[in-house]
N, C-alpha and C positions, 0 to 999 in steps of 0.2 A: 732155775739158775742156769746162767749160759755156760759151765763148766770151770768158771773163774774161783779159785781156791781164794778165802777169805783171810787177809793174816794173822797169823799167829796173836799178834800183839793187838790184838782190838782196841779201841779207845771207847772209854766212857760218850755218851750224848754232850756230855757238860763241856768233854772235851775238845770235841770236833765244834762244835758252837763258840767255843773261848779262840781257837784257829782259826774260824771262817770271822769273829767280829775283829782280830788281829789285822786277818786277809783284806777286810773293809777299810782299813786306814791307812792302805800304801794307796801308790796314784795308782794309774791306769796301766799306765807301764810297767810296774812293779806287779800286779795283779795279772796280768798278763804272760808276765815270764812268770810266776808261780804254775799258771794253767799248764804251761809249754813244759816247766820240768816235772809237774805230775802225770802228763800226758805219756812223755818219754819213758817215765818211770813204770808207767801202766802198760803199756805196748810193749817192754820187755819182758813183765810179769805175765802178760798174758801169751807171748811167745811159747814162753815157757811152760805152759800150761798145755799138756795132752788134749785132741780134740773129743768132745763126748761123742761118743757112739750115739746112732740117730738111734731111735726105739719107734715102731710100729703097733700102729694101733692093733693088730690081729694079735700081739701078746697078750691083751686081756682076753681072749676067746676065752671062756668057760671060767672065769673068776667070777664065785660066788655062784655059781649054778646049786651049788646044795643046799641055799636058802631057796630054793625054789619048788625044791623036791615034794612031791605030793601038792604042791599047786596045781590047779585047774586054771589054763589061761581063758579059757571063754568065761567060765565063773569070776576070776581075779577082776579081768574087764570089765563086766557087770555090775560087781560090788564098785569099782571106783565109779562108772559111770555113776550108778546111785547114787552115791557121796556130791556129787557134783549138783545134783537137785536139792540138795536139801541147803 
């Protein structure tokens, strides 16, 4: 998720679908300015919205290294390669 907080007030499937076949029966220009005041409406919300902090891959260094423990990597490799013959 790009850090955009989702609203409170969710709307059912049934509901966003009964909206957009509403949205399908103005002209062009009416469908148009709908874009234009949801865009506006979207661009302030999202103003509004703290940036995420970027996150680096070198956080995961050593997550999950204790399933590994008492593995043999030249053995591990081995076993997979065989797997791969049969």
């Amino acid at each position: 998720m790009s850090g955009v907080v989702e609203d409170k007030n969710e709307m059912s499937t049934a509901s966003v679908q009964k909206i957009y076949g509403e949205l399908l029966s103005l002209g062009i220009a009416e469908r148009l300015e709908v874009v234009r005041l949801t865009m506006d409406s979207l661009q302030k919300k999202v103003a509004d919205v703290p940036p995420v902090r970027k996150r680096s891959l070198l956080e995961l260094r050593g997550l999950g290294k204790e399933i590994w423990e008492g593995v043999d990597p030249v053995e591990y490799v081995k076993q997979e390669r065989d797997s791969w013959e049969r």
